[in-house]
VOBA-1610 file (N, C-alpha, C; in pm, whole numbers, padded with zeros to 5 digits, always signed):
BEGIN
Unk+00053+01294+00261Unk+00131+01178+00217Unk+00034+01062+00196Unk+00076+01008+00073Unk-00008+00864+00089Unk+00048+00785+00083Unk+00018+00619+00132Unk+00075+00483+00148Unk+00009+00423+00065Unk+00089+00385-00015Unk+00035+00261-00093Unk+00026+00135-00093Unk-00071+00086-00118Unk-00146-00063-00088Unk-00019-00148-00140Unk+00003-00282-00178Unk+00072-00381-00241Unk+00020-00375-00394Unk-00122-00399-00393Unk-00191-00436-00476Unk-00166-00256-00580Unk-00207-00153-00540Unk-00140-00020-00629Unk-00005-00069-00703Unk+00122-00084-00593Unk+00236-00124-00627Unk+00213-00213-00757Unk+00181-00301-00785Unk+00145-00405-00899Unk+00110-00271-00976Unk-00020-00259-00967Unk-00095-00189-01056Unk+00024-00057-01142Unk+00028-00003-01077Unk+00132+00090-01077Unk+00271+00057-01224Unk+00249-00046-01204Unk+00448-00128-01279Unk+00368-00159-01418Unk+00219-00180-01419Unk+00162-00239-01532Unk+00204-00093-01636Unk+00229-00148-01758Unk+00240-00032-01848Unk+00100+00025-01936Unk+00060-00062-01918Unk-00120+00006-01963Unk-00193+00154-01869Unk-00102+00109-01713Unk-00147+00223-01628Unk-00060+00354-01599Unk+00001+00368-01743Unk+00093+00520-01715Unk-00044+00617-01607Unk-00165+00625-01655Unk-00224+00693-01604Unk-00217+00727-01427Unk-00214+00577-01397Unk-00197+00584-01218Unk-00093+00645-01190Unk+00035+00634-01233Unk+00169+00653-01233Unk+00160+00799-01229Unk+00095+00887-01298Unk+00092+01043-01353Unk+00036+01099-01203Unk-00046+01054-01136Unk-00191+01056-01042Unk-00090+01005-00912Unk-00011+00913-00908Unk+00104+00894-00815Unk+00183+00991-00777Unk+00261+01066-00888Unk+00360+01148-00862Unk+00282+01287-00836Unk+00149+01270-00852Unk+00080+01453-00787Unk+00108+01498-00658Unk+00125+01387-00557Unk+00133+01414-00441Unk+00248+01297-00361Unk+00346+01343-00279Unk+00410+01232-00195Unk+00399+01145-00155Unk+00453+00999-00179Unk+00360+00829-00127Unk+00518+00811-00066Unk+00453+00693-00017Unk+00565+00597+00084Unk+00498+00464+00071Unk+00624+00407+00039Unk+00578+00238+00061Unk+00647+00172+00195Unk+00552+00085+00250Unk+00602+00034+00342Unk+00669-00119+00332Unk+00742-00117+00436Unk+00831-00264+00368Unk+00769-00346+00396Unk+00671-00329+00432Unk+00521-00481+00456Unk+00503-00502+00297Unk+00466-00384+00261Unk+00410-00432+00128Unk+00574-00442-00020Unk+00658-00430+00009Unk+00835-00425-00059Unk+00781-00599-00057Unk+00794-00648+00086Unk+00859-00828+00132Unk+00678-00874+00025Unk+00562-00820+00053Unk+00473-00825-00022Unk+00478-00937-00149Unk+00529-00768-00210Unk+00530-00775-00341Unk+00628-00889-00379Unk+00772-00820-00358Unk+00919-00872-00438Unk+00910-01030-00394Unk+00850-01067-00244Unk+00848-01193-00217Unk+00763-01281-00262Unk+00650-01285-00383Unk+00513-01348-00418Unk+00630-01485-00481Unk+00575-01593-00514Unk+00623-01709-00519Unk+00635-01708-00645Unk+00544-01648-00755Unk+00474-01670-00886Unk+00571-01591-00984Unk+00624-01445-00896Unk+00670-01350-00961Unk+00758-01406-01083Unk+00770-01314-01173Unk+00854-01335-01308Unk+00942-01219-01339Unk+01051-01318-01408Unk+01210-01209-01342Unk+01166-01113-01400Unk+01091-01044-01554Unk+01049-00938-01563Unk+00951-00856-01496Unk+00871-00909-01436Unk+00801-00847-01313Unk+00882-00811-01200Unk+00979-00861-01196Unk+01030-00824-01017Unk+01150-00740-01059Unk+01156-00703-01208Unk+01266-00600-01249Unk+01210-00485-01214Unk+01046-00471-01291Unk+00961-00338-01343Unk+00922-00306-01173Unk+00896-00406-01088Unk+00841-00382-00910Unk+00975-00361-00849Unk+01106-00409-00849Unk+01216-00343-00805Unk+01244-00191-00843Unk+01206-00162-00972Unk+01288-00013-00981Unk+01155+00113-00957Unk+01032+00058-00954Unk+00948+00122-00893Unk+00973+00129-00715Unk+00979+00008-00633Unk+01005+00042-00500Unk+01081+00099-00450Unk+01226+00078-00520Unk+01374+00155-00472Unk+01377+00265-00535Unk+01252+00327-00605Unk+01299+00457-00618Unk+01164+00535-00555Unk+01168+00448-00441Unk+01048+00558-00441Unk+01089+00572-00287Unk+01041+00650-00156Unk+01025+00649-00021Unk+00956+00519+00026Unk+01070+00399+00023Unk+01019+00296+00151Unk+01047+00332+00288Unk+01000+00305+00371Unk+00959+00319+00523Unk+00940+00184+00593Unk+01041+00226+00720Unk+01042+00076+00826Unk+00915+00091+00874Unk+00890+00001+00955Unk+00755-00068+01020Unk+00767+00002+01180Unk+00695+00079+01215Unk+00796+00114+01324Unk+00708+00077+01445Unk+00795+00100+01522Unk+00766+00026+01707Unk+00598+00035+01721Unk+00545+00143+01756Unk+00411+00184+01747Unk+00304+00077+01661Unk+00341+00070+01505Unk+00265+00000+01426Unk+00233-00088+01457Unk+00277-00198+01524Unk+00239-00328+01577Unk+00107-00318+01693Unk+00131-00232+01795Unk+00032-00233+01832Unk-00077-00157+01792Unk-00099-00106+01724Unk-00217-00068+01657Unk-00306-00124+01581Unk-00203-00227+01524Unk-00195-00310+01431Unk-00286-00480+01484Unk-00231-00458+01611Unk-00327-00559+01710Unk-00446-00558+01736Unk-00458-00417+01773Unk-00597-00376+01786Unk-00693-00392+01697Unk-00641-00310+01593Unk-00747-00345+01432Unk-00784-00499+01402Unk-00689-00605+01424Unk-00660-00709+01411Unk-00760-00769+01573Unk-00773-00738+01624Unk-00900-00784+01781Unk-01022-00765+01743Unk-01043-00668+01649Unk-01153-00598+01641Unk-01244-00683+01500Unk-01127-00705+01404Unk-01209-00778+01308Unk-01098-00858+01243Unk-01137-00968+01131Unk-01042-01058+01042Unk-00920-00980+00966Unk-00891-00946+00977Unk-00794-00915+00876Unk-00618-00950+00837Unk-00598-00945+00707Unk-00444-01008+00723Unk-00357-00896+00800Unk-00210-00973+00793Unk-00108-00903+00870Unk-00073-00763+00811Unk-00067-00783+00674Unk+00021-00686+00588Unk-00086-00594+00615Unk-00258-00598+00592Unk-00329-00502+00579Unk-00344-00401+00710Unk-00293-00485+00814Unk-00319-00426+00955Unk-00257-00354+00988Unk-00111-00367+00933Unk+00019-00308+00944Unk+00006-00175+00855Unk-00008-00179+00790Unk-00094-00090+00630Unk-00141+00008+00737Unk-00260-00037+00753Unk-00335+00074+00855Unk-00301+00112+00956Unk-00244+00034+01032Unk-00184+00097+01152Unk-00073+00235+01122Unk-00008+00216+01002Unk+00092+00286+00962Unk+00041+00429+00926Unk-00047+00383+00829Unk-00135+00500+00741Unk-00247+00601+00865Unk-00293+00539+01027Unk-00349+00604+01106Unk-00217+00669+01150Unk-00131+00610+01240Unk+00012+00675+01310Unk+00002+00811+01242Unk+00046+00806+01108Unk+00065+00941+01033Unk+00024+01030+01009Unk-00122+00986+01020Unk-00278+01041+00929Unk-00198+01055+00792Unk-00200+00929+00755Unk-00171+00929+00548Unk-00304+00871+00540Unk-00309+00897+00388Unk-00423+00830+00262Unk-00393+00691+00307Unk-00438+00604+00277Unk-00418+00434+00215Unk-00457+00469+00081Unk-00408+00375-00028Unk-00411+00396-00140Unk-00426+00254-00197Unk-00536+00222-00211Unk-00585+00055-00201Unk-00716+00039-00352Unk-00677-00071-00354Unk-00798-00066-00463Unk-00894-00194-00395Unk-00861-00274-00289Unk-00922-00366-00213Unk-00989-00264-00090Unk-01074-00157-00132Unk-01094-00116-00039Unk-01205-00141+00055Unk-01237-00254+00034Unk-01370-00332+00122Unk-01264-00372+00231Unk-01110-00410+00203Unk-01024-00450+00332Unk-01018-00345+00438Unk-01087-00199+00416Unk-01022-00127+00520Unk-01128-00056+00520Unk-01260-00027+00452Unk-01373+00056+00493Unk-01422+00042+00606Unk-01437-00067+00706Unk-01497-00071+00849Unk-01369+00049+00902Unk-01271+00059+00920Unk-01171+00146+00986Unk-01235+00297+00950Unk-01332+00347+01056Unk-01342+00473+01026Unk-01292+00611+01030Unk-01146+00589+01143Unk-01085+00699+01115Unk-00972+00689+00990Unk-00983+00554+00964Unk-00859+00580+00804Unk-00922+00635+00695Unk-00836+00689+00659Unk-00855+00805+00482Unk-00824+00714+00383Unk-00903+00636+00321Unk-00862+00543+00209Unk-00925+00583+00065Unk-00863+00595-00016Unk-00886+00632-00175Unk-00831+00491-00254Unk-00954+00498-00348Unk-00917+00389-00447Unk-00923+00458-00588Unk-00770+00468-00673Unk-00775+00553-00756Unk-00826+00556-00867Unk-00905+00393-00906Unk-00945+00327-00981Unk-01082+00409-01014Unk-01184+00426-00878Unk-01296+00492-00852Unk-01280+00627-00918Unk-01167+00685-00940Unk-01122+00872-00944Unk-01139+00820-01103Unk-01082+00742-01126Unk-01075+00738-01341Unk-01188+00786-01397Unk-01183+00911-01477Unk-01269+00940-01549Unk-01270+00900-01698
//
């Protein structure tokens, strides 16, 4: 299973990137509602953007934040800077052993037991 970043989610809705989209559906993802409040909540968004990021999220496997994640989420967060959403991200994506699916992946390379792919890097 993989989790996808916020920043995928965007990427993902762009119509230039049918390609990611094809490379998405190869294997099972889950979005987490860290990155749903993320996205749908950005200040900037435009009602056609939050149409094309609504019918991508609700149709895909969102996932609650669950009890566990937080503290894990602390830890990563003791250990070095990082934001909330990304901590939560990882905490989620270790719990499971999922992918992260990030294209900011300098946010999560110190984490050495997370599995992070940036699909951007895979484009041939």
């Amino acid at each position: 299973m993989r989790l996808l970043d916020s920043n995928i989610i965007i990427y993902a809705t762009d119509p230039e990137n049918e390609w990611l989209r094809i490379w998405l559906e190869a294997e099972p993802f889950a979005i987490s509602q860290i990155s749903q409040i993320e996205v749908l909540g950005y200040h900037q968004i435009t009602s056609e953007e939050i149409t094309d990021l609504q019918e991508f999220i609700y149709s895909s496997n969102v996932i609650p934040v669950t009890d566990e994640a937080p503290k894990k989420a602390i830890a990563l967060r003791q250990q070095r800077r990082m934001s909330l959403a990304d901590s939560i991200l990882a905490a989620t994506a270790l719990q499971n052993d999922w992918e992260l699916v990030s294209r900011n992946v300098d946010d999560f390379k110190w984490i050495a037991e997370l599995k992070l792919v940036n699909p951007f890097d895979l484009r041939a």
